[in-house]
C-alpha positions as CSV (number, residue, x, y, z in Angstrom):
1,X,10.2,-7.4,15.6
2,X,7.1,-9.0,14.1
3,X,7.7,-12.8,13.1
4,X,6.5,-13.8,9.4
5,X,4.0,-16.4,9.7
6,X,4.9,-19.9,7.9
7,X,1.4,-19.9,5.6
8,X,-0.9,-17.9,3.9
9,X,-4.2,-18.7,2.2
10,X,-6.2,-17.1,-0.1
11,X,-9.7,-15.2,1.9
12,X,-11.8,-13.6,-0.8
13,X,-12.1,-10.1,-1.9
14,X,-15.1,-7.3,-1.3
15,X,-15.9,-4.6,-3.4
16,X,-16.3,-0.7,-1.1
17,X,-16.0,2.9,-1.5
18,X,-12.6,4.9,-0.6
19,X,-13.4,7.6,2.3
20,X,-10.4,9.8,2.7
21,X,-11.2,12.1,4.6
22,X,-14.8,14.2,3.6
23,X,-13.8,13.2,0.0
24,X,-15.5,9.8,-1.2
25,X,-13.5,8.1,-4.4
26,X,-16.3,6.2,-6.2
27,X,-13.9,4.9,-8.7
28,X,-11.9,3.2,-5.8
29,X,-12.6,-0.6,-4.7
30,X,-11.5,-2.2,-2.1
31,X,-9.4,-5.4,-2.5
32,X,-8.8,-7.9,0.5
33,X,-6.2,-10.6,-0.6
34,X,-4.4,-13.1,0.8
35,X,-0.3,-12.6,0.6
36,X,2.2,-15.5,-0.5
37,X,4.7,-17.0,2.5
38,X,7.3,-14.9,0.9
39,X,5.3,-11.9,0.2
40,X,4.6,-12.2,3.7
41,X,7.7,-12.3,4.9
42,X,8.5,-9.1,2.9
43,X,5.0,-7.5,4.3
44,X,5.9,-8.1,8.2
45,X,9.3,-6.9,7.7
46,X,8.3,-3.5,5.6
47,X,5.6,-2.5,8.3
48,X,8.2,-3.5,10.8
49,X,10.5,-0.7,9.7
50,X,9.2,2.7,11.4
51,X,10.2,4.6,8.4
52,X,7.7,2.8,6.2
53,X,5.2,3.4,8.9
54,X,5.5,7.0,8.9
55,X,5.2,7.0,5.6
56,X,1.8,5.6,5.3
57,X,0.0,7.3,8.0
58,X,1.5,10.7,6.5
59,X,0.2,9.7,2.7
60,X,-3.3,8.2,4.2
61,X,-5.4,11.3,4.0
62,X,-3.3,13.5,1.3
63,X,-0.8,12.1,-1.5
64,X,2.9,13.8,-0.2
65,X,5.9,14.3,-2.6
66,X,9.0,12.4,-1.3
67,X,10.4,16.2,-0.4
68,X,7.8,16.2,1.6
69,X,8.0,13.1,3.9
70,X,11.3,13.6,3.4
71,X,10.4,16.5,6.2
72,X,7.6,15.0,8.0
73,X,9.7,11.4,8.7
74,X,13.0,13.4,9.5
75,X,14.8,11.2,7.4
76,X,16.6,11.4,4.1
77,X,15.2,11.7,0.5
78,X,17.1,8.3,-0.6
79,X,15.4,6.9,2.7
80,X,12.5,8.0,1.4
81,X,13.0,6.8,-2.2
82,X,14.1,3.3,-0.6
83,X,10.8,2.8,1.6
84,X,8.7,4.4,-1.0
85,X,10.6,1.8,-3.3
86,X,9.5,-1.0,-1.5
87,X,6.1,0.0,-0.4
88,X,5.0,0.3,-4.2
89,X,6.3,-3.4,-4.7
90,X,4.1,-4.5,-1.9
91,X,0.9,-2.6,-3.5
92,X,0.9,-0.6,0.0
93,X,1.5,3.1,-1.8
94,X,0.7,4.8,-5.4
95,X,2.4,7.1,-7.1
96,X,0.6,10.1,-9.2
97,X,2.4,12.6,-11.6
98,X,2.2,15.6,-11.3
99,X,3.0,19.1,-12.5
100,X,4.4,22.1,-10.8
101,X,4.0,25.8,-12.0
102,X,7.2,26.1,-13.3
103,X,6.1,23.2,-15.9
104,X,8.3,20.3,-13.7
105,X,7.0,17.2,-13.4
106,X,7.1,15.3,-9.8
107,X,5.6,12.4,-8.4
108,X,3.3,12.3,-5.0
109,X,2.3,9.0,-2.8
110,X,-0.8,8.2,-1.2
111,X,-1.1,5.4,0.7
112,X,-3.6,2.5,-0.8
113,X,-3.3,0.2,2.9
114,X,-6.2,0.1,5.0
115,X,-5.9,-2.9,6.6
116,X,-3.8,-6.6,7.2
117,X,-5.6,-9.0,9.4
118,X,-3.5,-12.1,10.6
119,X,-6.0,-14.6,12.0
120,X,-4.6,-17.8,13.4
121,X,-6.6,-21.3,12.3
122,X,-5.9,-24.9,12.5
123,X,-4.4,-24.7,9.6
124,X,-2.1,-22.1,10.2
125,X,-1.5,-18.2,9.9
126,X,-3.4,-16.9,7.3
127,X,-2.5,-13.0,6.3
128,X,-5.7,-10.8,4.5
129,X,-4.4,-7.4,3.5
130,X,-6.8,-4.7,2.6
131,X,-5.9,-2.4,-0.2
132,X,-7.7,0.6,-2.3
133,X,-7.7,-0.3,-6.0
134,X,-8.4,2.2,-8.8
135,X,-10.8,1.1,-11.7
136,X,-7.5,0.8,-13.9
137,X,-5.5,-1.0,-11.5
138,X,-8.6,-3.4,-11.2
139,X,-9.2,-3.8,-14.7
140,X,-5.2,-4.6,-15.7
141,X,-5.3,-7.1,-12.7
142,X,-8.7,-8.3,-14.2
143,X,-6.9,-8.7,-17.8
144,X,-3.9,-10.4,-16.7
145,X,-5.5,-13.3,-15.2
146,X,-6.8,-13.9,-18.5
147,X,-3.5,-14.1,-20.2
């Protein structure tokens, strides 16, 4: 089991394009940021579960309906809906609409982790993690700081 570190600092952020793939999202930036003690506490413990896991290396090059890692991760759709659950609140996984041919609507994940770096300093753990960010996501987080 991975141990949570006892502090986290704030690192920066960068600005790249998504590659998925052959396909290249311009709209997509990259965000590093630096995790809270408790969100990293949650973080360690969510990658630490192999469900969770297999759920972002099966969404990382195609978004997946929860039927659908419901098969790949042999496990149960409320296992899925419980990990997918928790890997939205950590910013780790989006969800996208979408519509079926028989007019249903359903939701698919894609995985929006590329990266968390734990670097040991003097003055303790710090935690980077490395996310894809939409233009909209961007610009809401943009807006609420300003609140």
């Amino acid at each position: 089991m991975l141990a949570a570190p006892s502090a986290a600092r704030y690192r920066g952020s960068v600005a790249a394009t998504r590659h998925r793939g052959s396909a290249v999202t311009p709209t997509t930036r990259r965000e590093v940021s630096a995790v809270s003690e408790t969100d990293a506490t949650a973080m360690f413990e969510l990658l630490d579960d192999e469900y969770a896991r297999d759920i972002l290396v099966a969404t990382y090059r195609e978004p997946k309906s929860a039927d659908a890692l419901a098969e790949v991760c042999d496990a149960s759709p409320s296992t899925i809906y419980r990990r997918v659950e928790r890997l939205e609140d950590q910013r780790l996984l989006d969800a996208e609409q979408r519509l079926d041919p028989d007019g249903h609507h359903y939701e698919v994940y894609a995985a929006c982790l590329q990266r968390v770096t734990v670097e040991l300093t003097e003055d303790g753990i710090e935690i980077d993690v490395d996310r894809d960010e939409d233009a909209v996501d961007r610009f809401t987080r943009l807006y609420e700081g300003f609140k």
